[in-house]
N, C-alpha and C positions, 0 to 999 in steps of 0.2 A: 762891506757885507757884514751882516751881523751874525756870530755865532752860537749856537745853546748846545749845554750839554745835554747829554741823553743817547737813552738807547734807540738806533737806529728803526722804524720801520719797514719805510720807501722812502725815498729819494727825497719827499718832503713831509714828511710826518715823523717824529721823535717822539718817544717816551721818557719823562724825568727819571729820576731816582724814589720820586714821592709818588709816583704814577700820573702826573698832570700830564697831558697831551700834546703839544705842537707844534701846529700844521702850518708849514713855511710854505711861500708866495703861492696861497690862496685868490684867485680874482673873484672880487667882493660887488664890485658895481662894474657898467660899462657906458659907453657910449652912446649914441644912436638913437632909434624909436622903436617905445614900448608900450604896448597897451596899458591902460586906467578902464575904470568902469568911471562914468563924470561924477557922481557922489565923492571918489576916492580925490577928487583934485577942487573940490567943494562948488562943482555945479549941480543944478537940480534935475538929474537924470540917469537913469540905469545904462546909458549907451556906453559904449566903447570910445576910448577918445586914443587919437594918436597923441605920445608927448614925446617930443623931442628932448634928447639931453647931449646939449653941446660939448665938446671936448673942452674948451676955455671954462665952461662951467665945473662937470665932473673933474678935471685937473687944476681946479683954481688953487693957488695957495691955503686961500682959508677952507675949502672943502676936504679938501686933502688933510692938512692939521686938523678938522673938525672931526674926524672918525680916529686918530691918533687916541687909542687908550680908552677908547669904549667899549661899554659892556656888548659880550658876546650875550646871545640869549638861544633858549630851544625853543623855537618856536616865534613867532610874534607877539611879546607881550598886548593887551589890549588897550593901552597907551603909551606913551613915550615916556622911557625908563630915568626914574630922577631919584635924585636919594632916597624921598618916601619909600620907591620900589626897589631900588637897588638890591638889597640884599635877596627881594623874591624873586626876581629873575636874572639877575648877571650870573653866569655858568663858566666866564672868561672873560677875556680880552684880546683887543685887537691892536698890535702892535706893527711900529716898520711900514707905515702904510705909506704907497709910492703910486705910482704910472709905471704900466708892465713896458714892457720891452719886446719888440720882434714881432711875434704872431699874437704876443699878449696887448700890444700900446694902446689898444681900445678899452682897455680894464686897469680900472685900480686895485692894485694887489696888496695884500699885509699877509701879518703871521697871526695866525689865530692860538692864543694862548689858553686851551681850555680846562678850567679846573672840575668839573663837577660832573661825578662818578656815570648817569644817569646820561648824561649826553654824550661820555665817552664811549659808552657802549653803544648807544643810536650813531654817531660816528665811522664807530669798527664795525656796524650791523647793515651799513650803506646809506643813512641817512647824509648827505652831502651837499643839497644846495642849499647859498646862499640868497639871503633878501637883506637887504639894508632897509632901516629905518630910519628916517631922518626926515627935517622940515627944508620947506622951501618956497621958492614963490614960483605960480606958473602967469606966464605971459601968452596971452591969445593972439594967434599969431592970423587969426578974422580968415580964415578958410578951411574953421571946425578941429584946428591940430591947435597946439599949444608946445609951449620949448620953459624948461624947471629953469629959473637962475637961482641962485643963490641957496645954492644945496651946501647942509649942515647937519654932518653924523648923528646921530643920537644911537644906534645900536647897531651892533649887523647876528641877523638870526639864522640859525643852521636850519633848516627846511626841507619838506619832501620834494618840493617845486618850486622854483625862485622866479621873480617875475623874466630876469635877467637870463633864462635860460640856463643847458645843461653844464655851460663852459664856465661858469660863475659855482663855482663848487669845489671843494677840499680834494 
């Protein structure tokens, strides 16, 4: 178990000594089936599409490492964050990232390390769900559903609504 200093919150959220932010085992993504609009999974249509995301996939070794120390962001940036952007939307990071435990094993959990004043305060103010950002391939599974493999972090964003539902949240 990893420890940080700081001054106490809740139970998992700390305050530094510099006033940086936090918020320990966070669940950031999950399991299961979650709606896309098909534009969002790059087919040519406004509909709703089920996507499956398997356990073997969301807990793969390299998916799991691939959100290891990315940029936290507020909000979705409107591409995937790369050096060029980096500095205009990373707000933190995301560190410690595992597969929960217990009521949590459906979720991947980290600590969200957040520096930047403007999203602490949306934070303390009740902004709280998460949405990951990240690439991947989707496979058609030829009965209008599709299943993500090969899912790869690129950010995870603090949000008014996260695709992932209320329990993916700080």
């Amino acid at each position: 178990m990893l420890s940080y200093y700081g001054y106490t919150i809740s139970p998992n959220q700390l305050e530094t000594g510099e006033g940086f932010l936090i918020c320990r085992n966070v669940p950031v993504a999950r399991t299961g089936e979650q709606d896309y609009i098909g534009l969002e999974i790059g087919l040519n249509s406004e509909n709703v599409v089920k996507v499956y995301r398997p356990e073997e996939e969301v807990f793969s070794e390299a998916a799991l490492a691939s959100f290891e120390g990315k940029p936290v962001t507020n909000d979705h940036p409107p591409d995937l964050v790369d050096p060029e952007t980096a500095t205009v939307y990373e707000k933190g990071h995301i560190q410690n990232v595992r597969r929960g435990t217990g009521e949590w094993s459906d979720y991947m959990i980290g600590d969200l390390h957040i520096h930047d004043a403007e999203l602490i305060r949306d934070i303390q103010n009740g902004k709280k769900q998460i949405s990951c950002g990240y690439e991947c391939e989707y496979e058609d599974n030829g009965d209008g559903t599709f299943t993500q493999k090969n899912i790869r972090g690129n950010h995870v964003a603090v949000v008014e609504e996260g695709r992932a539902g209320a329990k993916a949240a700080i």
